[in-house]
N, C-alpha and C positions, 0 to 999 in steps of 0.2 A: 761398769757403773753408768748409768742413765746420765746425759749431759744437764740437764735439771739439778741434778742432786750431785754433782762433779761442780759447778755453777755454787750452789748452796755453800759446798763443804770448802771451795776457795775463800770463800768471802769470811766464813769464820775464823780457817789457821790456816789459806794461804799456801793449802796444799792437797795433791791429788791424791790418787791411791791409796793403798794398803795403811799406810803409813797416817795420812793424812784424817782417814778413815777413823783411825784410832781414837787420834787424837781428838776429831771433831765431837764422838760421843762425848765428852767431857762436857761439851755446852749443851745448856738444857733448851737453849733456840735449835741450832741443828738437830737435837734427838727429835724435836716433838718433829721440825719440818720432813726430817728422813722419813719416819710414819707418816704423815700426811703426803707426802710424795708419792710412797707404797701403797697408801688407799687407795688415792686421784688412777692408779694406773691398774689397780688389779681389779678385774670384772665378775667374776665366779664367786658362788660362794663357797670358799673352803675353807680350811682348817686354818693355814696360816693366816687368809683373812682375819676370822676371829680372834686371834692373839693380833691380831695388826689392831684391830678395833679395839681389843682392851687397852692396849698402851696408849694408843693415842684418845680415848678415855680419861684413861690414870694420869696421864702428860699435862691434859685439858684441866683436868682439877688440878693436881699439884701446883702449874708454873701460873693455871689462871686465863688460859691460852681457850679463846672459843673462835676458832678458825674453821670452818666447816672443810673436810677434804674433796667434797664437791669445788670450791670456789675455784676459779680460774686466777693461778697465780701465776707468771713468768718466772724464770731462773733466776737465779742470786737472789734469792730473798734471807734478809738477814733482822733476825729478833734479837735486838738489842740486850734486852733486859728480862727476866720473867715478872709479869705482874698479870693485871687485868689487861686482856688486848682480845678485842671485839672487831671480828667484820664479817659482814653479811655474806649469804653464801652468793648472791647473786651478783658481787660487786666484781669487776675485770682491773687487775690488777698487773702491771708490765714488767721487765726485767729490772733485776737491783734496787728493788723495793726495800727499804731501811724502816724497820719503828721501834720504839718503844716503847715502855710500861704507860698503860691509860689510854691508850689510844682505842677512839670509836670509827669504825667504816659503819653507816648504816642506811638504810632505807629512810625515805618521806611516805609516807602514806597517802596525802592529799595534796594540791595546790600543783602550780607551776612546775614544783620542783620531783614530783610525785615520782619512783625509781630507785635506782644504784648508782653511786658512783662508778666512773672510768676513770683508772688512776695508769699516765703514761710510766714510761720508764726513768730510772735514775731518781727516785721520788725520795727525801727524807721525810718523814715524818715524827714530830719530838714529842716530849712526854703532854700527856692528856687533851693531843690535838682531836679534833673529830671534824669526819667530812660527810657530811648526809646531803640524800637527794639525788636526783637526777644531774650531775655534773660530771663535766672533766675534768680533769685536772694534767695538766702537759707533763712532758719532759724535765728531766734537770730543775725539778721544783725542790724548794724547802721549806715545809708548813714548820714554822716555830712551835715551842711548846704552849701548850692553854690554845692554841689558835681554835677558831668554829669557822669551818669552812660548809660554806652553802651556794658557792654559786662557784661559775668557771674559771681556769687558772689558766692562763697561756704558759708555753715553755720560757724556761727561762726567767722564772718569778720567786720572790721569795713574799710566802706570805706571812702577816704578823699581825698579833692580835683578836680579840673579841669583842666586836666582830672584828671580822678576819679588813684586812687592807691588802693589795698588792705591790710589793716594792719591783720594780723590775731591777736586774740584778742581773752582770755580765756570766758568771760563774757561781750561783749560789752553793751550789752542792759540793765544790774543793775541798777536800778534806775532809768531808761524808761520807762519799759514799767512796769504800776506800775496796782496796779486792776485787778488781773486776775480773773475771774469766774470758779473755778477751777470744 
């Protein structure tokens, strides 16, 4: 098993292998990420391709999930909830990535901000947050739910609100971001 998808399958039940394996289909975050993991790494066009492509299709409708298997995602990413969850294929996105339902990653088209987000590692992300434009966003962050994030986050920040505010914060993400595959 791929350390990407051994990474994933922790963070949902906390366990490896065969076993673990099992168990993790049961979530409809892990099934859709397995497929997308399987796309991002297979190059050829073949047959199992094609059943890869229709599930993570079928995955994409059902749970609401439009993730492109293009996008650059790090290990442990973990989908909360299924709902509506949107992010561009062009956005870089770091290890132990946390979102759920409602959550926008997008593009600026015009102005200062014009681009993709850079989202660091250990990131929560709560329901119906969105982060567009040309920004970063650090380390050990955690964007509250409703937040509208549009400009930079240093590590170590907890952001809150609409518009978004920075609270700087010793440990935001305790109890967050939970399952790490160390």
């Amino acid at each position: 098993m791929e350390n990407e998808i051994k990474a994933d399958l922790y963070r949902y039940v906390g366990l490896t292998g065969f076993k673990g394996f099992i168990k993790g289909l049961s979530y409809p975050g892990f099934r859709y990420t397995y497929i997308l993991r399987k796309l991002a790494k297979s190059r050829r066009r073949t047959f199992s391709k094609m059943i890869l492509l229709m599930l993570f299709r079928r995955y994409g409708y059902k749970y609401g999930y439009q993730i492109p298997f293009t996008t650059e995602i790090g290990e442990g990413l973990y989908i909360g909830h299924f709902g509506t969850i949107v992010i561009n294929e062009k956005a870089k996105i770091g290890k132990n990535f946390t979102i759920t339902h409602g959550i926008t990653i997008g593009q600026a088209n015009r102005g200062k901000l014009k681009g993709y987000p850079t989202i660091g590692n250990n990131v929560w992300m709560g329901t119906g947050a969105v982060i567009v434009g040309n920004v970063s966003i650090g380390s050990y962050v955690l964007i509250a739910p409703n937040s509208f994030v549009n400009f930079d986050v240093p590590d170590h920040s907890l952001v809150v609100g609409n518009p978004a505010k920075i609270v700087a914060k010793e440990n935001p993400t305790d109890g967050y971001i939970l399952s790490v595959l160390e």
